[in-house]
N, C-alpha and C positions, 0 to 999 in steps of 0.2 A: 284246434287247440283244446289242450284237457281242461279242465277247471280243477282248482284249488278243491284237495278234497280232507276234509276235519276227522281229526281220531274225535270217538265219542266213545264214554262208557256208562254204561246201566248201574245205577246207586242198588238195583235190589238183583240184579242177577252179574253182576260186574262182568256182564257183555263187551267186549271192547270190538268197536266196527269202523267204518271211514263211510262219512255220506260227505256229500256240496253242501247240504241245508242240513240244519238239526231235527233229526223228526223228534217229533210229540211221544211216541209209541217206541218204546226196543225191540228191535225186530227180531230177539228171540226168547223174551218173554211176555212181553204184550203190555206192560207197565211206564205209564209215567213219571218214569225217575231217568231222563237221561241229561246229563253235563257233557262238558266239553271233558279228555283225556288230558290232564294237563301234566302228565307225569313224560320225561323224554324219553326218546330212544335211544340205543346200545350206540346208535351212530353221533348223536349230540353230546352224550358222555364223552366219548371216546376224543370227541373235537377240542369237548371243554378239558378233559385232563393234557391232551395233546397243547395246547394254549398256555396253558399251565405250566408244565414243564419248558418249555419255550423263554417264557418269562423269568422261569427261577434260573434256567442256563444263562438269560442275556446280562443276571444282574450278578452272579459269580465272576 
């Protein structure tokens, strides 16, 4: 079984990578400035305007 793996990006080189654990270090600049990725992807956009539309059709 895979494990859950996290977007994370680099505050000084806005690195965007997927690890299990947060590391300390960006792994391609060598800097402690890494946060969780909290911005979505093309596919959760896609979901949420898709839901959206759904909702404005049920209530026309």
């Amino acid at each position: 079984m895979s494990e859950l793996k996290l977007r994370y990006r680099c505050n000084s080189c806005n690195w965007k990578f997927t690890r299990n654990m947060q590391p300390r270090l960006c792994p391609y600049c060598g800097k402690a400035a890494v946060d969780l990725d909290k911005a979505q992807g093309a596919q959760e956009l896609l979901r949420e305007i898709e839901d959206a539309e759904q909702s404005f059709q049920a209530r026309a």
